[in-house]
OpenMM code with the backbone's topology and positions (N, CA, C; nanometers):
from openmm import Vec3, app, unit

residues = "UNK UNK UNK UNK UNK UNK UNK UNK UNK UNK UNK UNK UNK UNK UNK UNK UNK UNK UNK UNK UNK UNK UNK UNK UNK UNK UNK UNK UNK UNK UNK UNK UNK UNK UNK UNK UNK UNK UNK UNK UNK UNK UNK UNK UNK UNK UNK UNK UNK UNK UNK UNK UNK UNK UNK UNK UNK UNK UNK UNK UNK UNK UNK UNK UNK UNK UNK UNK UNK UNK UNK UNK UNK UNK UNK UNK UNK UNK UNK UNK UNK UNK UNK UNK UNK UNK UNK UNK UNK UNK UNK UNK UNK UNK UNK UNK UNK UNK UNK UNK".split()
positions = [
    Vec3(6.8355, 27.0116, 3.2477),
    Vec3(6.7968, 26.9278, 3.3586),
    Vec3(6.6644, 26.9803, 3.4116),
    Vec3(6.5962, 26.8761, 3.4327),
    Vec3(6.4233, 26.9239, 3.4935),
    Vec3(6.3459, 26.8445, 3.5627),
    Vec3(6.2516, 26.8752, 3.6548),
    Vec3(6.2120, 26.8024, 3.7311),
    Vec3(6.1324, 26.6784, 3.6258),
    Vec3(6.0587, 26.6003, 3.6629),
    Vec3(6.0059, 26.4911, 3.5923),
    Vec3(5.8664, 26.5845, 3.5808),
    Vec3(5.7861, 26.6238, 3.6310),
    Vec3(5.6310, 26.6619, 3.6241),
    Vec3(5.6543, 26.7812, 3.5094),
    Vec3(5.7385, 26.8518, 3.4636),
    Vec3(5.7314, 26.9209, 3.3177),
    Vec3(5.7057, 26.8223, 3.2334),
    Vec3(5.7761, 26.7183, 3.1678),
    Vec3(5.7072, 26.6252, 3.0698),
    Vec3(5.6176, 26.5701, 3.0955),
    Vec3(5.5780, 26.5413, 3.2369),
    Vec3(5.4588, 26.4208, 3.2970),
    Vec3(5.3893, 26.5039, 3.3772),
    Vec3(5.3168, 26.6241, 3.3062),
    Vec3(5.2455, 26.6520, 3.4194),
    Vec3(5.1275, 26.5762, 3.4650),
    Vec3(5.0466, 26.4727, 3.4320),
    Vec3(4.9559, 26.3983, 3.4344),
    Vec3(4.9702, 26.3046, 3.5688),
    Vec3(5.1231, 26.2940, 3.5707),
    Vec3(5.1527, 26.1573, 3.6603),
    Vec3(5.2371, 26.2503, 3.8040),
    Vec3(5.0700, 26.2320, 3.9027),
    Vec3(5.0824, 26.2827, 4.0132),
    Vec3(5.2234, 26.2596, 4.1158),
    Vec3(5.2826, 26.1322, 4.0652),
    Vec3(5.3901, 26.1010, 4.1606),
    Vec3(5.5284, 26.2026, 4.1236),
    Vec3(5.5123, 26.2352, 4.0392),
    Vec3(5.6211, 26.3230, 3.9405),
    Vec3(5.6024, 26.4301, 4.0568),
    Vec3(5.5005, 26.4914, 4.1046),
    Vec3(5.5723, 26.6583, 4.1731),
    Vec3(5.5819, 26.6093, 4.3161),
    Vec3(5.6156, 26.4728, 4.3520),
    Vec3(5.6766, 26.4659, 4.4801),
    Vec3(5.8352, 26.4035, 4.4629),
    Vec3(5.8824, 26.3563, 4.3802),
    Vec3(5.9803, 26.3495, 4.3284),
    Vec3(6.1060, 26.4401, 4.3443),
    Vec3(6.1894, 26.4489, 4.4210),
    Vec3(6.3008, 26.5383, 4.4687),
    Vec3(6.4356, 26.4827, 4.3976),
    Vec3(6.4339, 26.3892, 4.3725),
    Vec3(6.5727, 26.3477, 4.3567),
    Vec3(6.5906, 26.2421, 4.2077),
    Vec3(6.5128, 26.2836, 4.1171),
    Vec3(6.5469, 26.2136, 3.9776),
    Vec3(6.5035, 26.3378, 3.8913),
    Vec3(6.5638, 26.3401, 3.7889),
    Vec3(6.5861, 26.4227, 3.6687),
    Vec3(6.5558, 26.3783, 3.5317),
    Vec3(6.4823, 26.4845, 3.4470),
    Vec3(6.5179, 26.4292, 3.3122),
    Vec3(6.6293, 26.5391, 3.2104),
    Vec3(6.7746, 26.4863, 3.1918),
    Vec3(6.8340, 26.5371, 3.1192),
    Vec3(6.7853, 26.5156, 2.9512),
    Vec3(6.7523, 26.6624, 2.9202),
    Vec3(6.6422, 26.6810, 2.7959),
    Vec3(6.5080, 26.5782, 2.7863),
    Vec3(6.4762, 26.4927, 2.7093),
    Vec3(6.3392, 26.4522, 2.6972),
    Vec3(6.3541, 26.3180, 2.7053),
    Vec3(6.4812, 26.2599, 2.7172),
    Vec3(6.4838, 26.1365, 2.6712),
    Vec3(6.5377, 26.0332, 2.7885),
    Vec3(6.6498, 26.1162, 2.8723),
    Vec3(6.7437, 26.0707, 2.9731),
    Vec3(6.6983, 26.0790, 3.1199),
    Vec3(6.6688, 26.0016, 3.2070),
    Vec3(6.6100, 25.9825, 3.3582),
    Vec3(6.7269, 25.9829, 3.3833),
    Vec3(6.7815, 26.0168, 3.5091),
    Vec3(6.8625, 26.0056, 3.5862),
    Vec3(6.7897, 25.9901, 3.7373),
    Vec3(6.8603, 25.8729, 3.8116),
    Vec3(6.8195, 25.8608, 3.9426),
    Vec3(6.9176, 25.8492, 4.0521),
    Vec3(6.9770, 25.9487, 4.0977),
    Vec3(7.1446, 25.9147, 4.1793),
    Vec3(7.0943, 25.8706, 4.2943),
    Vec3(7.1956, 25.8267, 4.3439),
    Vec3(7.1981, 25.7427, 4.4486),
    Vec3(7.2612, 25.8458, 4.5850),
    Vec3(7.1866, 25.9166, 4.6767),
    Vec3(7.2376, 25.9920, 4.7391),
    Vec3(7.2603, 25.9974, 4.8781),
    Vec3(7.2212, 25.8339, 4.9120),
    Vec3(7.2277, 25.7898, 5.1031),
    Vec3(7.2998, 25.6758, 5.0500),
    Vec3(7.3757, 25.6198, 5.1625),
    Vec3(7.4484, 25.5215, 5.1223),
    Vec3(7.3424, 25.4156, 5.1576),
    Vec3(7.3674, 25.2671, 5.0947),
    Vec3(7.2537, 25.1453, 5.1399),
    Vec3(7.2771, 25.0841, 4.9425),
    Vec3(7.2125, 24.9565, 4.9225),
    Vec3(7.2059, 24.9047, 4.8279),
    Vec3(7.0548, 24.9307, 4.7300),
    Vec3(7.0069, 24.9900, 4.8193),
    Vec3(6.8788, 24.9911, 4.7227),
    Vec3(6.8225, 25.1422, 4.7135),
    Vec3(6.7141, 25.1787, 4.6113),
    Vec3(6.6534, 25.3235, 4.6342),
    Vec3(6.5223, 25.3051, 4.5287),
    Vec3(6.4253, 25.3492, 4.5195),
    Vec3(6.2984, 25.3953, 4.4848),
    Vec3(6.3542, 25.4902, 4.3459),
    Vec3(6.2724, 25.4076, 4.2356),
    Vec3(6.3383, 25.4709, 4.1557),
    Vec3(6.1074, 25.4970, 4.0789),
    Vec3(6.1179, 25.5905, 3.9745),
    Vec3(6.0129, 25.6169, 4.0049),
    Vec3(5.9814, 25.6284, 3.8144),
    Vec3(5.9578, 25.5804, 3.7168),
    Vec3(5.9393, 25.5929, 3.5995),
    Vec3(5.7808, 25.6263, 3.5160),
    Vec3(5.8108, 25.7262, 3.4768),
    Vec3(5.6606, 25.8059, 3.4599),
    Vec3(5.5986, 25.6926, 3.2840),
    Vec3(5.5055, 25.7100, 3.2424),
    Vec3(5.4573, 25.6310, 3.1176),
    Vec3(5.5170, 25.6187, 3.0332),
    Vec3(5.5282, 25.4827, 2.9528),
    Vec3(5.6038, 25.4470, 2.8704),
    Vec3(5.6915, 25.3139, 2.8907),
    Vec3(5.8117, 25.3206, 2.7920),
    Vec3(5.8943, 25.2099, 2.7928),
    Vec3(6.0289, 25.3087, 2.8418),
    Vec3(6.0834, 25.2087, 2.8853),
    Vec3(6.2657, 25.3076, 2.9225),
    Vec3(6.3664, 25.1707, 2.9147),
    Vec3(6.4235, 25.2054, 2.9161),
    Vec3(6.5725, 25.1314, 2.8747),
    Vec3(6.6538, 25.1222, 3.0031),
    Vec3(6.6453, 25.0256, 3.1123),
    Vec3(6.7465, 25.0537, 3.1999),
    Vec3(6.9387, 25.0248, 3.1807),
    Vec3(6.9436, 25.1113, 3.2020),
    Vec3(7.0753, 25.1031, 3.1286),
    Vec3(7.1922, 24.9825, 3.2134),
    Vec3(7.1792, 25.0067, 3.3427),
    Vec3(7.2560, 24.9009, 3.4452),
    Vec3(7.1938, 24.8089, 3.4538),
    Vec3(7.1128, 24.7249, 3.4263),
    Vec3(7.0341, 24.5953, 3.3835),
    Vec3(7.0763, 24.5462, 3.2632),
    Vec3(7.0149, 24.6414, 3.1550),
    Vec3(7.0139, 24.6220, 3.0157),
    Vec3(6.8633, 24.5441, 3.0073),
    Vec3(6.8233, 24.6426, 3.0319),
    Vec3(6.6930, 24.5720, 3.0085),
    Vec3(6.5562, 24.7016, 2.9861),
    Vec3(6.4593, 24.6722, 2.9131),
    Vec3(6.3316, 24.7341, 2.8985),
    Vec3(6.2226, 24.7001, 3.0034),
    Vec3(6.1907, 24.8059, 3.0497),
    Vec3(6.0743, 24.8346, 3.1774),
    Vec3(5.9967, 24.8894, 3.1005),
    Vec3(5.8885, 24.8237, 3.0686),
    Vec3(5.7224, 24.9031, 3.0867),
    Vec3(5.6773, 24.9517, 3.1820),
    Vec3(5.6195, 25.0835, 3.1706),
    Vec3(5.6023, 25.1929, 3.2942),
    Vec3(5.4101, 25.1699, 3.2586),
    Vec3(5.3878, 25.1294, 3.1671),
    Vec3(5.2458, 25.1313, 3.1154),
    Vec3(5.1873, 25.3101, 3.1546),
    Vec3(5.0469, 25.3385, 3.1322),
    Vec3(4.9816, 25.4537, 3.1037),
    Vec3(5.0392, 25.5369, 3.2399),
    Vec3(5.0786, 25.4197, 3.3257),
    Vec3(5.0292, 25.5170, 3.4895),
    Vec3(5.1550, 25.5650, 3.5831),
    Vec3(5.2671, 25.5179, 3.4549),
    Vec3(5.4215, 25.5428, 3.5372),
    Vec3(5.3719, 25.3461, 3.5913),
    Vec3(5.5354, 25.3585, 3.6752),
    Vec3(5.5277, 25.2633, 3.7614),
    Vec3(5.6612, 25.3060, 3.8627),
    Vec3(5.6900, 25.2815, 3.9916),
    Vec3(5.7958, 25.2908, 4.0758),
    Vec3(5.8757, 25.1221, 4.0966),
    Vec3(5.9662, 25.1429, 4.0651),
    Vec3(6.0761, 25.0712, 4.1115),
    Vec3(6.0979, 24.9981, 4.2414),
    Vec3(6.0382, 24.9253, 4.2955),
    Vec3(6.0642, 24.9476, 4.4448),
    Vec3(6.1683, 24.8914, 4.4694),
    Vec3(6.2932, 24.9338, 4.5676),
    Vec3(6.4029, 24.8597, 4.6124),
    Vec3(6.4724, 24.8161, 4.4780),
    Vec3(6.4965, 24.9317, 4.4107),
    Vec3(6.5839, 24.9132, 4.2987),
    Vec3(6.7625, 24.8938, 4.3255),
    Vec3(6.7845, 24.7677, 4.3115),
    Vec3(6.9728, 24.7279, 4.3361),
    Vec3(7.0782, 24.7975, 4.2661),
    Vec3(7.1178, 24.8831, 4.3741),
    Vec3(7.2491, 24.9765, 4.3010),
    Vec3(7.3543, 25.0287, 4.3787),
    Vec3(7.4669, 25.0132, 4.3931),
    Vec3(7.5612, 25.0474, 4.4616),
    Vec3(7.5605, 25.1822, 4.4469),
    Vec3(7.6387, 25.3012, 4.5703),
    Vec3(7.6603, 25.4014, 4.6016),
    Vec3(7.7594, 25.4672, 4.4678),
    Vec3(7.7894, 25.3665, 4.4064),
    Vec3(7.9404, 25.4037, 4.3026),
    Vec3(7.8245, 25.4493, 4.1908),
    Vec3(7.7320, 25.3809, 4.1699),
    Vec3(7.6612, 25.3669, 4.0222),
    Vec3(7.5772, 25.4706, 4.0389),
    Vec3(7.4974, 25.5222, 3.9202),
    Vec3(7.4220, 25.5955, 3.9255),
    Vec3(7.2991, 25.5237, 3.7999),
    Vec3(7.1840, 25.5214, 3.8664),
    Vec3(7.0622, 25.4626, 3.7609),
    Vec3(7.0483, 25.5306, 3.6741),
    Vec3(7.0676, 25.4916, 3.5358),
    Vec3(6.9955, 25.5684, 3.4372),
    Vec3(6.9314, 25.5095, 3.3386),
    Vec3(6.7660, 25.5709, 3.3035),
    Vec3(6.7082, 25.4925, 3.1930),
    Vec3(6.7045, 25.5980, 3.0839),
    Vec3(6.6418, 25.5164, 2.9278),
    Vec3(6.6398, 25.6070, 2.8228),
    Vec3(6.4726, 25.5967, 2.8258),
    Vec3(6.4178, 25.7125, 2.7372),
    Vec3(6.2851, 25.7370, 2.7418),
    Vec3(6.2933, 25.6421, 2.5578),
    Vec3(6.2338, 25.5506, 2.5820),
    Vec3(6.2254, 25.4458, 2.4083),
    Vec3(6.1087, 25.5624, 2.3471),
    Vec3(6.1612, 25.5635, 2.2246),
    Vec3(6.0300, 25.6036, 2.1299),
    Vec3(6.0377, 25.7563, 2.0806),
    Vec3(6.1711, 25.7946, 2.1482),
    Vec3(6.1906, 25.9460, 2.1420),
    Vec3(6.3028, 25.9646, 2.0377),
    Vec3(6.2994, 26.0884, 1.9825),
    Vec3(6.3729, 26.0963, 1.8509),
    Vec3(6.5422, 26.0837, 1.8747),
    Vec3(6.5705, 26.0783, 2.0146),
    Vec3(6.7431, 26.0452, 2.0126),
    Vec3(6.7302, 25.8905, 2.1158),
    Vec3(6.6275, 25.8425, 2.1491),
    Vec3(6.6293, 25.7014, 2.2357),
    Vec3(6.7177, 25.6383, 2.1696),
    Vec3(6.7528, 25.6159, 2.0321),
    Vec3(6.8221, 25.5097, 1.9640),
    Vec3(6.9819, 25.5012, 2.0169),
    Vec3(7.0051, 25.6441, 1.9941),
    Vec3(7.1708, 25.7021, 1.9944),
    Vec3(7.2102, 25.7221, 2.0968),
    Vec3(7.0843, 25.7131, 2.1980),
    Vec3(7.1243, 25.7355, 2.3487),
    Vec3(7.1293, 25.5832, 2.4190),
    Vec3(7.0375, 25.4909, 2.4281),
    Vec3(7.0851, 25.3244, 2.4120),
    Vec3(7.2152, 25.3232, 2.3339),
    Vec3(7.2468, 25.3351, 2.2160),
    Vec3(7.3816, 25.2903, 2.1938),
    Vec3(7.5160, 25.3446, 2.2720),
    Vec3(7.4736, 25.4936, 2.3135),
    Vec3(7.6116, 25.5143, 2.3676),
    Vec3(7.6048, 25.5009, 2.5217),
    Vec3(7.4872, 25.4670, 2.5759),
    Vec3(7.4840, 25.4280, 2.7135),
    Vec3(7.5297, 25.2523, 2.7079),
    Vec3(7.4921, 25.2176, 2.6229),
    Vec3(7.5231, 25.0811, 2.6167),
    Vec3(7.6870, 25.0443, 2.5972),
    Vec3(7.7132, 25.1194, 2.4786),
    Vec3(7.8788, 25.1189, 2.5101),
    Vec3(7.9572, 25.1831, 2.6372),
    Vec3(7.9221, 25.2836, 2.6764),
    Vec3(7.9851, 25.3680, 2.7790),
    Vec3(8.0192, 25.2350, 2.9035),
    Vec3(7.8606, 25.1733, 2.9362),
    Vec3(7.8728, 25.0688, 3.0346),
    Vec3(7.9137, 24.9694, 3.0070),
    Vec3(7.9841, 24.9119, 2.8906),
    Vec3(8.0470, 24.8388, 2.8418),
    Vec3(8.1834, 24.8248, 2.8760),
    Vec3(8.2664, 24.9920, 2.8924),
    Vec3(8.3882, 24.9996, 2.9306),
    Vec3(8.4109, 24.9765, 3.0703),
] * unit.nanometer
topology = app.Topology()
chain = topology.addChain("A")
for resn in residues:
    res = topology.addResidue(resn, chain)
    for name in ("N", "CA", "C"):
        topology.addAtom(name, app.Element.getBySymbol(name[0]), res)
């Protein structure tokens, strides 16, 4: 588990970032840690996989933030980093997991 600005050190928004993670190189995690329906979710360059959507976000060169991203207190956001040597296996078993 690591802050986001070790892989992204480029993308200034990364070392103000307190509360999202990347589990190893591939996995964002963004918990949900005040109660309310929405939260700032913050995705550094690239493509990611939102997993509670099911859907692909382009972050393009510069990151992009989420604003007022919809998620209940129960759920927890998580995207995959696309393009990385386990993105494939990690979409499939995030995709099934949220399936059940």
């Amino acid at each position: 588990m690591k802050q986001l600005f070790f892989d992204f050190p480029k993308d200034r928004a990364s070392y103000t970032i307190a509360d999202e993670w990347l589990l190893g190189d591939s996995l964002l995690v963004a918990p949900v840690l005040h109660a309310g329906t929405t939260r700032d979710v913050h995705l550094p360059a690239g493509s990611w996989y939102d997993v509670i959507n099911n859907r692909i976000v382009h972050a393009g060169r510069q990151g992009v933030t989420l604003k007022s991203y919809r998620v209940r207190l129960a759920d927890t956001p998580v995207f995959v980093r696309l393009g990385t040597g386990s993105s494939t296996d990690l979409v499939r078993a995030m995709t099934h997991h949220a399936q059940r």
